[in-house]
C-alpha positions in Angstrom: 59.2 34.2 297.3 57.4 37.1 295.5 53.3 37.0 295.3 53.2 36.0 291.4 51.6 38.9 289.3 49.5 39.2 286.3 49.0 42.2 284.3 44.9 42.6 283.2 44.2 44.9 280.4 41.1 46.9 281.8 39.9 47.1 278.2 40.0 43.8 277.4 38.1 42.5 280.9 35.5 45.7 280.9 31.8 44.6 281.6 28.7 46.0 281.4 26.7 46.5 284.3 23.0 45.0 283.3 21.0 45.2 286.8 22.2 46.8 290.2 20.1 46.1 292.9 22.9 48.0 295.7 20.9 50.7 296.7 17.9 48.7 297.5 20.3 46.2 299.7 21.7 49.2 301.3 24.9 48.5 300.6 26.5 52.1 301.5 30.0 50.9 302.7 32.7 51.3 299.6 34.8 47.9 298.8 38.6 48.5 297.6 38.8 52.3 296.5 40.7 51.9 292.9 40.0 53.5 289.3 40.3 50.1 287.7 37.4 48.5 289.7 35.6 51.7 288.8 36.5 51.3 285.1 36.2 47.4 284.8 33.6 46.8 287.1 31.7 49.5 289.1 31.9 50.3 292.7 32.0 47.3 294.7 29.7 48.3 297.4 29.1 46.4 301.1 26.5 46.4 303.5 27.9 46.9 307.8 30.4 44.4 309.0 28.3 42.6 311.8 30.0 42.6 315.5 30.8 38.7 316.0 31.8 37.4 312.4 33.1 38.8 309.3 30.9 39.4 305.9 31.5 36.4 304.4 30.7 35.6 300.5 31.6 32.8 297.8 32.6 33.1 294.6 33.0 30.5 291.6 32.5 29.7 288.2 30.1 26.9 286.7 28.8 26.0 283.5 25.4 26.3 282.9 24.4 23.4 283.9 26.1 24.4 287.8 29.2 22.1 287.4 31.9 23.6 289.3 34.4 21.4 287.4 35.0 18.9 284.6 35.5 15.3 285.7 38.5 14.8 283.7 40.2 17.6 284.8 39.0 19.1 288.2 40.7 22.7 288.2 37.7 24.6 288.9 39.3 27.6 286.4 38.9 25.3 283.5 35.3 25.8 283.1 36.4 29.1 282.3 39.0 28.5 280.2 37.4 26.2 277.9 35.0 28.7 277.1 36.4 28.9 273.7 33.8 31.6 272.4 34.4 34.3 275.3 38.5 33.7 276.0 39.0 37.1 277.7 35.6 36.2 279.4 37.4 33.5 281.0 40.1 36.4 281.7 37.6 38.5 283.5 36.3 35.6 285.5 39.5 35.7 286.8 40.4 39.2 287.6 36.8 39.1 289.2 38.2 36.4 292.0 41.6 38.8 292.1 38.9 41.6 292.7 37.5 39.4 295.5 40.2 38.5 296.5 41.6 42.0 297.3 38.7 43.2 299.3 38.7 40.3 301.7 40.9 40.1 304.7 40.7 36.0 304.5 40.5 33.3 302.1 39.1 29.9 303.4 40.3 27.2 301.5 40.3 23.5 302.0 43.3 21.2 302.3 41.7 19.4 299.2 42.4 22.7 297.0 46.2 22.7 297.9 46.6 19.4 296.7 45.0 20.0 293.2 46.4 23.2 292.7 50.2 22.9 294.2 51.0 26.4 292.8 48.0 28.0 294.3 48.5 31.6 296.2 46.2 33.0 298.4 46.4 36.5 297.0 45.6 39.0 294.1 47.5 38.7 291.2 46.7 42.5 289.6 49.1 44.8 290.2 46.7 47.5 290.4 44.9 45.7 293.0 47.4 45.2 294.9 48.4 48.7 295.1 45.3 49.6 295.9 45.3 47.3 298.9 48.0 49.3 300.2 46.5 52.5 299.6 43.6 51.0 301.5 45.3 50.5 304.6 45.4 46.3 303.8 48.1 44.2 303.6 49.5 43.0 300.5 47.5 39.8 301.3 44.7 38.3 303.3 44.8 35.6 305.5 44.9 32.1 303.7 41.9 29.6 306.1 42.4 25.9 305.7 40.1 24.3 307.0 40.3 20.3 307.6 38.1 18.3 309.8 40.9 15.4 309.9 44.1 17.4 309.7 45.9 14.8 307.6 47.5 15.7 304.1 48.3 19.0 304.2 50.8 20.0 301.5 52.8 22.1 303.3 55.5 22.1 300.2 52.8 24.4 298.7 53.5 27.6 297.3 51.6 29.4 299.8 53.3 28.1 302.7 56.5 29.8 301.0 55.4 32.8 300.9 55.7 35.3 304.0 53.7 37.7 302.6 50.4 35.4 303.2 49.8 34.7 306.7 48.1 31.5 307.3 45.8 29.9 309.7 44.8 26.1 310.1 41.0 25.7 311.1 40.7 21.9 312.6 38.3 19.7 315.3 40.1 17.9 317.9 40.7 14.9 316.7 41.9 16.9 313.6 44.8 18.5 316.0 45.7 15.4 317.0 46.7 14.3 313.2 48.0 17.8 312.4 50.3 17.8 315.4 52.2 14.6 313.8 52.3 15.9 310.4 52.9 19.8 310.3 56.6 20.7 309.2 55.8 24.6 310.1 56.7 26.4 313.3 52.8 26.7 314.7 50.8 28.6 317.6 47.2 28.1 318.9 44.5 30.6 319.0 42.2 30.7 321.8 38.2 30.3 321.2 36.2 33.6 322.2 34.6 33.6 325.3 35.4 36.7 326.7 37.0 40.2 325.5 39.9 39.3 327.3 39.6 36.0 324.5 39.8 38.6 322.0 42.9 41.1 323.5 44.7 37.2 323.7 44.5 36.7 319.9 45.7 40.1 319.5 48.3 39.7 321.2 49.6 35.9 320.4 49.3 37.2 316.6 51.7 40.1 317.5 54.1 37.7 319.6 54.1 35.2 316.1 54.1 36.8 313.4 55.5 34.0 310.5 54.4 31.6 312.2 51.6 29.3 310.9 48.2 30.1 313.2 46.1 26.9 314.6 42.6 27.7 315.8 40.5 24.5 317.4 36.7 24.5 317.4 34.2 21.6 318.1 33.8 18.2 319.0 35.2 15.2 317.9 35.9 15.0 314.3 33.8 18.4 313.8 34.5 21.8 313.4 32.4 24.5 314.6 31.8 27.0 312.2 30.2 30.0 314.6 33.3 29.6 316.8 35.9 29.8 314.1 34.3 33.1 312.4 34.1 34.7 316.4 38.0 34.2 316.3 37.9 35.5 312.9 36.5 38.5 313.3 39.1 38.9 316.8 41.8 38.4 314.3 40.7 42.0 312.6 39.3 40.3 309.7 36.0 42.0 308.0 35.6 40.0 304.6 36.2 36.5 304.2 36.1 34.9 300.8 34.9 31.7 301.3 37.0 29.3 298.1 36.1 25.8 299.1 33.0 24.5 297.3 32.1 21.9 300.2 32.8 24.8 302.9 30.7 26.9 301.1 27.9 24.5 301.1 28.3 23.7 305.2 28.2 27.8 306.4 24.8 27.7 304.0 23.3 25.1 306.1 24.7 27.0 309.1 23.1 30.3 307.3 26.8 32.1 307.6 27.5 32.5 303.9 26.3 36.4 303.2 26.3 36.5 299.5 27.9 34.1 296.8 29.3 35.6 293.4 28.9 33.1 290.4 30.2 33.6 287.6 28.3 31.8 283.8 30.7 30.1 281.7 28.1 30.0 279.1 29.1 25.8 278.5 27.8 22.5 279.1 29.5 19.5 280.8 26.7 17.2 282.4 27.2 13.7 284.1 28.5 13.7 288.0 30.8 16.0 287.6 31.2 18.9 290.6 29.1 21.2 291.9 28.8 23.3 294.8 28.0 20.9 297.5 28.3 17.9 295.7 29.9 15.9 298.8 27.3 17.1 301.2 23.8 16.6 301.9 21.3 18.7 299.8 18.9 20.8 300.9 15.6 19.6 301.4 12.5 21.0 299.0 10.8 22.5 302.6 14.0 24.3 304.0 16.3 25.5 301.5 18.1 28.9 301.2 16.9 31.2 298.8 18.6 34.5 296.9 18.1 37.4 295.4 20.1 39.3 293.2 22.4 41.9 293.9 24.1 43.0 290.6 24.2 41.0 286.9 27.0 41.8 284.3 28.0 41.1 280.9 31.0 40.8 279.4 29.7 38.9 276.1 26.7 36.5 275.4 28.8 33.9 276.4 30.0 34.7 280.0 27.6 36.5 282.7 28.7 37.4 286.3 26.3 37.7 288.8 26.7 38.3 292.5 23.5 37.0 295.1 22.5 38.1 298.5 21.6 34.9 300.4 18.5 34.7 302.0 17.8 32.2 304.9 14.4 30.9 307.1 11.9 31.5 304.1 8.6 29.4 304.8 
């Protein structure tokens, strides 16, 4: 099965730069190299890839009131889509995650998103991008990350898991394995943790020795995963950029002060009540130790959809 593609008029999804803060974050590494990110967006700049993990960033959409999702329909794009006075807004809010997408060399997801979304595909969708992934030296497609603490429930009649363009990895604790051993219908192999640099020569060489086959990586105790571990084997696995999908994953490597930067895009709409945010599942963050942000870039595409990309800041007091 072919990665689906969608075609994005650049003049349609163009935005306006309003604040770029790069230069002062020191960002001097260059994203994906391609004239439409030029055109559409700007350079997409990155700071250095640190030694033991990957650059790791977030990116959604909320309403203005920070709901991720509307409670009678959770599809996280629909808060984009109902934006009814910025439509192509809502269409650049989307080639913004391709955009992500295409620079990253993983995608963690959690199980929970492959069962909402059965037709979801961990890749770009714009042609253009990914041709320029190619140019780049990338393959067509990142690595897809699920990540389950129980291991139960995976669809694995999900589009992605037909696709053998998109490699894909299963992050899970130990009792997790235990579950995912009696329920996975793919041919599977299991990753070492990194101890050693013969650890990492090991990944290397089990990813070359199983290539289709779906990737298992144990961290933890119990029924919990260990975040620092599983970005070690990460970074072993090549990766540089991980994209970071899952809302309640994105909320745990904040309190583990892993998550680099989160992109959020405005969907300038309201929705109120207990619907979804980011974190909504978890604990919040207490009003003495909280993580803070600062802004890296702001952009327009009309009064009724912003886009604007943080740098997380952690340990403030």
């Amino acid at each position: 099965m072919a990665i689906p593609q969608v075609e994005f008029d650049a003049n349609v999804i163009r935005l306006k730069r309003l604040f770029d803060n790069t230069e002062k974050m020191g960002y001097v590494n260059d994203g994906l190299v391609c004239e439409k990110v030029d055109s559409v967006y700007g350079k997409l700049m990155f700071g250095e890839v640190p030694k033991e993990r990957p650059i790791t960033y977030a990116s959604y959409v909320m309403s203005v009131d920070g709901k991720i999702a509307f409670e009678d329909n959770e599809v996280g794009p629909m808060i984009a889509k109902t934006n009814l006075l910025d439509g192509d807004g809502a269409f650049a809010d989307f080639w913004i995650l391709n955009l992500l997408r295409a620079n990253c060399d993983g995608i963690i997801i959690g199980s929970g998103t492959l069962i909402k979304e059965p037709d979801y595909s961990g890749s770009a969708y714009d042609p253009d991008l990914l041709k320029a992934r190619i140019s780049n030296g990338k393959s067509i497609a990142p690595w897809t990350v699920v990540v389950t603490t129980t291991g139960k429930k995976i669809p694995f009649q999900n589009a992605v898991f037909g696709q053998k363009e998109i490699p894909i990895l299963i992050a899970t604790s130990p009792e997790g394995y235990k579950n995912l051993k009696e329920e996975i219908t793919k041919e599977y192999f299991e990753l070492p943790l990194i101890k050693t640099k013969d650890d990492k020569k090991t990944v290397v060489k089990l990813l070359e020795e199983n290539e289709g086959k779906v990737a298992v990586l144990v961290t933890g105790e119990g029924k919990n995963t260990d975040s620092v571990e599983m970005m070690k084997v990460l970074r072993a696995m090549g990766m540089e950029k991980v994209l970071v999908e899952s809302p309640t994953y994105c909320h745990h490597v904040m309190q583990e002060g892993l998550l680099d930067e989160i992109f959020i895009n405005t969907s300038c709409v309201f929705v109120g009540g207990q619907a979804t945010g980011i974190g909504t599942a978890s604990k919040s963050f207490p009003s003495t130790n909280h993580p803070h942000s600062e802004i890296v870039t702001m952009h327009m595409h009309s009064p009724h959809f912003i886009y604007t990309r943080y740098k997380m800041i952690y340990g403030v007091k």
